[in-house]
N, C-alpha and C positions, 0 to 999 in steps of 0.2 A: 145379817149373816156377813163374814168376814171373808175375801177371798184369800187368805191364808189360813190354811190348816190350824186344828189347835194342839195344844204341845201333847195332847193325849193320842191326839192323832197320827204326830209323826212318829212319837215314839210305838206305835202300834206298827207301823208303819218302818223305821229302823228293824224293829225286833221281828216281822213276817220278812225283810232282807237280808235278817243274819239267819235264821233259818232255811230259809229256800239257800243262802249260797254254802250252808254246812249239808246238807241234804246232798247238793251237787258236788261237793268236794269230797263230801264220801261215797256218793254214787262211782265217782271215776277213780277217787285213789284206793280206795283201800278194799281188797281183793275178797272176792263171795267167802273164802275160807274164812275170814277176820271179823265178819261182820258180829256175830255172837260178841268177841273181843269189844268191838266197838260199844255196844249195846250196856254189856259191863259195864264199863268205863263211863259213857252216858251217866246210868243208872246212879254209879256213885257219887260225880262230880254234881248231880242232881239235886241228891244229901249233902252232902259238903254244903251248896249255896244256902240251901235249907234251912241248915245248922243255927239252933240260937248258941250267940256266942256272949249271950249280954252279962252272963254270972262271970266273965274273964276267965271262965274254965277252956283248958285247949286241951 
């Protein structure tokens, strides 16, 4: 066993930090009425990443 992490790990590890601080970021800024907006917004940028793009169709 290695006392460094392995690259599966940090990246698990990266990607649980960018969540918990978008979680917090939208905890404090963006106000109860918005949140539905936000949720949207999520949702699509979701498909977006999603998206196969490998036929070169945009």
């Amino acid at each position: 066993m290695s006392a460094y992490p392995s690259a599966t790990e940090m990246i698990d590890q990266l990607l649980a930090g960018r969540d918990s601080f978008l979680a917090r970021a939208i905890d404090q800024f963006v106000a109860q009425d918005k949140l539905k907006d936000v949720e949207k917004t999520i949702e699509l940028l979701e498909r977006l990443a999603a998206a196969d793009l490998s036929d070169g169709a945009i």
